[in-house]
N, C-alpha and C positions, 0 to 999 in steps of 0.2 A: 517632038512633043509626046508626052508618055501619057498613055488610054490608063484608064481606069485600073484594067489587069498588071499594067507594069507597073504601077504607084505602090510605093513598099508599105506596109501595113502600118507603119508607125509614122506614118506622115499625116495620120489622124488621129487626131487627138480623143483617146479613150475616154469612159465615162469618170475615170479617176481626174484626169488630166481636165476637164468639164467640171467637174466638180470643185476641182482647185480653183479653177477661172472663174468660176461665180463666188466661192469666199471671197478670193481676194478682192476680187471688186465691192463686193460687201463691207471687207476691212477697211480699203481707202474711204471709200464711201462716208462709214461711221466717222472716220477721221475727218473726212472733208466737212461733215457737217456739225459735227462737236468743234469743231475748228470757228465755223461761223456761229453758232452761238455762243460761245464763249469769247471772241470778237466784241458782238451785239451786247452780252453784258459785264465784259469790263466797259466799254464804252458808257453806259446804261451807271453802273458806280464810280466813275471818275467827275459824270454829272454832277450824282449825287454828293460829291466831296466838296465839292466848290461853293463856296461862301461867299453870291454878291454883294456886294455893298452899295451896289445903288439901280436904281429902275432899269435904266438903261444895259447895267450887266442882268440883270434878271429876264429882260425882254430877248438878249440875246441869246442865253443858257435857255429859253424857254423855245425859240426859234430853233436852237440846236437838237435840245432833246424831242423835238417836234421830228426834225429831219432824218435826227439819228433813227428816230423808231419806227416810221415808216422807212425810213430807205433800206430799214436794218430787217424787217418783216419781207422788204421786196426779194433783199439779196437773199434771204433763206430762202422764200421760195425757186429763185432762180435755181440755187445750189441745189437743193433737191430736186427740182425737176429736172437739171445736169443730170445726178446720181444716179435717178432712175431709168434715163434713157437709156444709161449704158450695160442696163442691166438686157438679161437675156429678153426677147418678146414676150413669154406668156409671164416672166413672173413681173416684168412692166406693166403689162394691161392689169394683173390682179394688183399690184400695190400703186401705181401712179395716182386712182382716184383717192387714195385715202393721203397723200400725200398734199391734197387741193385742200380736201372736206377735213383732213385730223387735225391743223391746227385750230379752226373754227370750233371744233367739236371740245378739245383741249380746252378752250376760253368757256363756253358754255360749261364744262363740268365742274369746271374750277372756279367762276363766278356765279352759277346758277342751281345746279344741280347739289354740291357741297353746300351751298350755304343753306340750301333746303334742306336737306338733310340735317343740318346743323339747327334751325330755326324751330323742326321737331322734336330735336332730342332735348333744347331748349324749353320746349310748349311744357313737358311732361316734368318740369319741375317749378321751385315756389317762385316767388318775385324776385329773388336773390338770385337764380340761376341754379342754386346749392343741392337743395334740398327735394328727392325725388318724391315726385304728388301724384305721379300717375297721368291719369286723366282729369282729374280733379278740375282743372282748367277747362277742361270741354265741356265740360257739365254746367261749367259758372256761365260760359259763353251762351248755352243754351237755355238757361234758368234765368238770368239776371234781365230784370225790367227792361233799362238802357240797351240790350243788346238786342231783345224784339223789335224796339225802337229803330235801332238801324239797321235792322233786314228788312220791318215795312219801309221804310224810306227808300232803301237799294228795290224793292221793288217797286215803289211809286217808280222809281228814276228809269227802269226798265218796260214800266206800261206805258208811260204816258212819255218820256224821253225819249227811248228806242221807236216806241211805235212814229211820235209824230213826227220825228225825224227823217224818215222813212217814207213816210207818207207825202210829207211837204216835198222833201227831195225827190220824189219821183215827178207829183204835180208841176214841181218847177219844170222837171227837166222834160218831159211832155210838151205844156205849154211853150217851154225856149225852142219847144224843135222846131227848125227851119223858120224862124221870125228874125226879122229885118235884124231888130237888136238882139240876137241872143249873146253875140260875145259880152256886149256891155252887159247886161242880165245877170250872166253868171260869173263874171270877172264881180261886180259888188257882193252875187251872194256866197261866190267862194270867200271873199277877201278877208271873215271874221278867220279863218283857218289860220290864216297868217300870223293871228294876235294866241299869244300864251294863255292856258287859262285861266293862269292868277290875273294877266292883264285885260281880259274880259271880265273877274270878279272886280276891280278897279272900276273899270268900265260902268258896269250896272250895279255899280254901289252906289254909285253920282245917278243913275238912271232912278231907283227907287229910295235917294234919298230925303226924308223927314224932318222938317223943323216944323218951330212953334208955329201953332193956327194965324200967331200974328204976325209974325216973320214971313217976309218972301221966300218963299220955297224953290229952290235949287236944282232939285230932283224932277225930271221931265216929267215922269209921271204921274209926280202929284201936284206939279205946276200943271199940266192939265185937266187933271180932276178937280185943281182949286178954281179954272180958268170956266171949267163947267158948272160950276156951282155947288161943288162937292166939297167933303172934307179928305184934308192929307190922315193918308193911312202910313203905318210902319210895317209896309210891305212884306219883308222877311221876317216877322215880328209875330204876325198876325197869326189866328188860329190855325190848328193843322186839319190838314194836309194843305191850308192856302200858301203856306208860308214855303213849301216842299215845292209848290206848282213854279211858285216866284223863279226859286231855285235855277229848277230843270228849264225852263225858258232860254238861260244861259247856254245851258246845253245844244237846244235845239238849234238855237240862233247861230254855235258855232257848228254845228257837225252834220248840220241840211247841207252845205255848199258841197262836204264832201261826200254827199249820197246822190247829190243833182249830177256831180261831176261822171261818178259811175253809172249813173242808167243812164246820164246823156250819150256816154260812149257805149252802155247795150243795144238804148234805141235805134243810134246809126248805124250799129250791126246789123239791125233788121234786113230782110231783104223788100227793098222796094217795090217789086212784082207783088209779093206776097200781100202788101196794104194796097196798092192799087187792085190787085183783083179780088180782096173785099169789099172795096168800097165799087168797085163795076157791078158787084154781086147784088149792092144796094144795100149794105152795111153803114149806118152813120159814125160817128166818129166814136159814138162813146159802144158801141158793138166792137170797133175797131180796136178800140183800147184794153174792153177787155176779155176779148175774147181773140185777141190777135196779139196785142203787144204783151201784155201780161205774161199768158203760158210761155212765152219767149223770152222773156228776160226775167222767168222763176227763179232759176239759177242763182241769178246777178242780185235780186230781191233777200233771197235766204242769205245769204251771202252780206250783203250790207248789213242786214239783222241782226244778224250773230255779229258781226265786226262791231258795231257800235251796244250792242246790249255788253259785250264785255267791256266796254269802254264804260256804259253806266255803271256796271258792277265793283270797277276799277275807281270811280269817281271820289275825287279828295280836293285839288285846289279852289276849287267855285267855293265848294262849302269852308272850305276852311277858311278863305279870305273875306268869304261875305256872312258869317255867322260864327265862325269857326266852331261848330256844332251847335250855338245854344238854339233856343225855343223851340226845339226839339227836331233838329236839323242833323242831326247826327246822320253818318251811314256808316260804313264795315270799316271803312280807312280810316276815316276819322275819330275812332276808337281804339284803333288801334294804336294812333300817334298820340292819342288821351295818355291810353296806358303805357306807350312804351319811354316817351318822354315827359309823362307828366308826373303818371302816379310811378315812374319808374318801375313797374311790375313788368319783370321782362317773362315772366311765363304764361302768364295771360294775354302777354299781348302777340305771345310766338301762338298761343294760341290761336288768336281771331285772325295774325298772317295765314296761316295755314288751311284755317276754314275761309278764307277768301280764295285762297291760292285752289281750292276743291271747288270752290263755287265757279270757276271761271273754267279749271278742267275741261269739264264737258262742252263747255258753249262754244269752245277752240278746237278739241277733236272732233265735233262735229261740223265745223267751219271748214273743218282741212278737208274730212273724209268728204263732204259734198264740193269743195271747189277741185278736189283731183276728180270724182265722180262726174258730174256735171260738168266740168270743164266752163264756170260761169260767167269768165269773164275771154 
């Protein structure tokens, strides 16, 4: 067996010799993986070639191209993460993560990021697309009647939507804690979560439906009111901001189940020492609440806030199904799909995109920067 000093100098491989050995693994590499995407989309266009003629071949081509594009996204990833095991250690650990994160990042640029950009360069010309206007469109956005219209409305939807949301969902999930029924409790009041929001606009269109004083009334709520001795109102109809309030109810009804569900899992984070040795201290419940539960589940509170105030912000199927903007029901979305499909003004209405897409910005970086800060859930 030969030591170290008898080993002839070229029985290692110099930094030339190193350096050939990472191209080349480089080059098969690139081959091995332009190999499997071009695999994945010839497969991907032979689909597309195919001409069924009946349900049943469509369901099948549909089953395929289902299988092919997942199995075809798996096998990439396999092969590249092959590729890069066989690369040296350090230049492994520097590219394997981007290897996980780059195709993600690839779809978001290419579905997200582009078409923003495209939706701006869009805003700053006429309705036609054609013709450069500038800004012209920001200034309409921000002058025109209809458009105050639906920024006070996105902010009803955010004071009195976000907040009581928020508020219910926490009451709820307080009061559920540790009670005999809390599964059943919160399995009803999560359960509107499950229904679409066009299918809760359905829903409470029948709830605040209107007919004639002489006609039996259909509508729970004003088969109630008539059953009281009242007259039937046209609920979403009615003066503003009543008719806004009608609205946002929808909202609340659907998106408490999913603010009870998160502070019920903050509350049971609490630590049990800590409310029992309040309440030894002689703390009552509501000392307990808030002055104990509260600054402890801050976090988890900000957090829910921001998450459903962009959801107000964001707000379009309710109204659109249960008014689709009139009596003055408008909000940011709903103007936007006025203009982009109605009055076909595609620059006005890349505009009110994009002033939406600003408005929610900040309410999302600040959501992130406090739930990695805080750590709130």
């Amino acid at each position: 067996m030969r030591t170290k000093a008898e080993t002839p100098p070229d029985a290692y491989p110099g930094p030339v010799d190193r350096r050939a050995t990472v191209f080349g693994r480089l080059a098969i590499s690139a081959v091995i993986v332009a190999a499997a995407f071009g695999v994945l989309l010839l497969g991907f266009q032979w689909l597309r070639a195919q001409t069924p003629t009946d349900n049943a071949q469509k369901a099948l081509l549909s089953m395929a191209a289902i299988l092919w594009g997942v199995g075809g996204i798996a096998l990439i990833y396999v092969v590249l993460n092959y590729v890069v095991e066989s690369f040296p250690p350090r230049l492994m650990r520097a590219v394997q993560p981007y290897i996980f994160v780059g195709p993600a990042m690839a779809v978001l640029a290419w579905y997200l990021a582009l078409p923003t950009v495209r939706t701006f360069w869009i805003s700053l010309h006429d309705r036609t697309g054609e013709s450069f206007v500038g800004l012209a469109n920001y200034v309409a956005v921000f002058t025109q009647r209809i458009m105050f219209e639906a920024f006070r409305n996105n902010l009803l939807w955010i004071l009195f939507g976000a907040s009581l949301t928020v508020v219910f969902g926490l009451a709820i999930a307080v009061l559920a804690d540790r009670s005999r029924f809390e599964n059943i409790a919160k399995s009803l009041i999560f359960m509107p979560m499950a229904i679409s929001m066009v299918g809760a606009g359905v829903i409470w269109n029948f709830i605040y439906e209107v007919r004639d004083a002489n006609s039996p009334q259909i509508g729970l709520l004003n088969a109630i009111v008539v059953a009281l001795g009242g007259e039937p109102q046209a609920w979403t109809a009615l003066v503003q901001p009543w008719n806004n309030l009608f609205l946002i109810a929808v909202m609340i009804w659907m998106q408490t189940g999913f603010a009870m569900v998160i502070f019920s899992a903050a509350i049971k984070g609490i630590p049990d020492e800590l409310l029992e040795a309040a309440r030894v201290d002689g703390a009552n419940e509501f000392q307990v609440f808030f002055r104990i539960m509260l600054p402890y589940i801050g976090g988890t509170i900000i957090t829910v806030l921001t998450t459903v105030v962009i959801f107000a912000l964001k707000i379009f199927d309710v109204v659109m199904v249960m008014t689709g903007g009139q009596f003055g029901t408008h909000v940011i979305a709903t103007q936007f799909y006025r203009q982009a499909f109605t009055n076909q003004n595609k620059g006005y209405a890349s505009a009110i995109a994009i002033v939406l897409l600003l408005t929610v910005i900040p309410v999302m970086i600040y959501n992130l920067r406090h739930f990695s800060e805080e750590e709130a859930f």
